[in-house]
N, C-alpha and C positions, 0 to 999 in steps of 0.2 A: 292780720289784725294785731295790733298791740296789747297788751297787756292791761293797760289802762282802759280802753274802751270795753276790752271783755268785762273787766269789772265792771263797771260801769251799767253794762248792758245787764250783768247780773246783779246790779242792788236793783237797777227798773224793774225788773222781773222777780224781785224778794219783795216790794212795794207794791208791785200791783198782787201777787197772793195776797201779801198781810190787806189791800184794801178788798179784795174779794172773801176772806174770811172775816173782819170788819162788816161787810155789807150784806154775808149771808147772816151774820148772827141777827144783826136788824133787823131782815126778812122773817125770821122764825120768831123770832118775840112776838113781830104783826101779825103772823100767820097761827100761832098760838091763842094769840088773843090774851096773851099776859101770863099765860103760864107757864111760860121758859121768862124765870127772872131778868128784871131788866139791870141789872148791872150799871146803876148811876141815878144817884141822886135824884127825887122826886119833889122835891120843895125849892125855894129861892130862885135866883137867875141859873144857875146850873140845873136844871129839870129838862132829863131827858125824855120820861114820859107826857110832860106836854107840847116837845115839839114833836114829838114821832106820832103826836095821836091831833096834831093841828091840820087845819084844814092844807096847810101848806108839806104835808107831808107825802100828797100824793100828788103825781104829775097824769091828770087826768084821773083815769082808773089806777094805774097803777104806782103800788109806793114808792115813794127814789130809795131806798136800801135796793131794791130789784133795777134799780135802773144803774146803780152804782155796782152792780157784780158785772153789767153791761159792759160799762165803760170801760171797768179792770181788766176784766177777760179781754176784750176788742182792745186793747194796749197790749194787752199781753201779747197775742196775735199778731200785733203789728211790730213788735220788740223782735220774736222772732223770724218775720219776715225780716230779714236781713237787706239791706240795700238803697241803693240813692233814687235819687226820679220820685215817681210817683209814691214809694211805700214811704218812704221821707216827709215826703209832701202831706199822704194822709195820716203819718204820724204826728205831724203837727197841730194839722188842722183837727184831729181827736183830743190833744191835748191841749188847745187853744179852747174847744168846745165844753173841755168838762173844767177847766177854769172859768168858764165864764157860768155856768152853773152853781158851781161852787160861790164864787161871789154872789150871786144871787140866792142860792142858800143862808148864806151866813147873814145878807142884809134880812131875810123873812129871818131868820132867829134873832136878829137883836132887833129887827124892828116893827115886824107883825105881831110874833108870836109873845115876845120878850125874855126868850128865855133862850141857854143855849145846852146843846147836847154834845157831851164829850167825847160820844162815841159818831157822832158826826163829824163833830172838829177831829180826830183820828183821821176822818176818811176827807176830811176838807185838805189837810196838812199833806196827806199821802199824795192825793191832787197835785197839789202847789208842787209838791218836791219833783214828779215826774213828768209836768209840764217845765220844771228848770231842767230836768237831765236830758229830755226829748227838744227843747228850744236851744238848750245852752251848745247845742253845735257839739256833743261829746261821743253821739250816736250815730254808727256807721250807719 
């Protein structure tokens, strides 16, 4: 394997951490109920606390920060399984799935809820980036 692609394989994998400690802290906010400080703006368009607490913050029962350690970790998993064929295949098709998520997140923040969460947009961005290093054909 070259040198290039280790790297590679190793910012996927510093990406999906930073998006699974991103997505746990979100989990503990909710699961506190407010008393682990929310770290971001509560007023204007920037108001993290009223997208995290909109109807559009849970997917069924459970809230997407929980369903975003999912994704990360099962990326992660699949970074490590190494190889072409099918673990290739299901690495795409995870990271096609949590893009297309994420765009429908960001449309419910700007145009359900109106408001947008910065510690979302982190984990929207983290998304986007490892859907281009797992699409972009750089990953053995």
């Amino acid at each position: 394997m070259s040198p290039g692609r280790l790297g590679t394989r190793a910012v996927a994998g510093l990406l999906c951490v930073l998006g699974v400690l991103v997505s746990a802290y979100l989990t503990l906010v909710e699961v506190t109920q407010g008393r682990l400080p929310l770290a971001c703006p509560t007023v204007g368009v920037i108001n993290c606390e009223r997208v995290l607490t909109s109807p559009q913050s849970t997917f069924g029962p459970v809230p997407v920060p929980v369903l975003g350690i999912a994704w990360f970790v099962v990326l992660g998993a699949l970074l490590i399984a190494r190889g072409a064929g099918i673990v290739a295949t299901l690495r795409s098709a995870w990271a096609l799935a949590g893009l297309a998520f994420v765009l429908y997140f960001v449309y419910a923040e700007l145009f359900l809820v109106g408001a947008i969460c910065v510690w979302c947009t982190v984990t929207h961005l983290l998304v986007f980036a490892l859907c281009l290093l797992v699409l972009g054909g750089t990953l053995p």
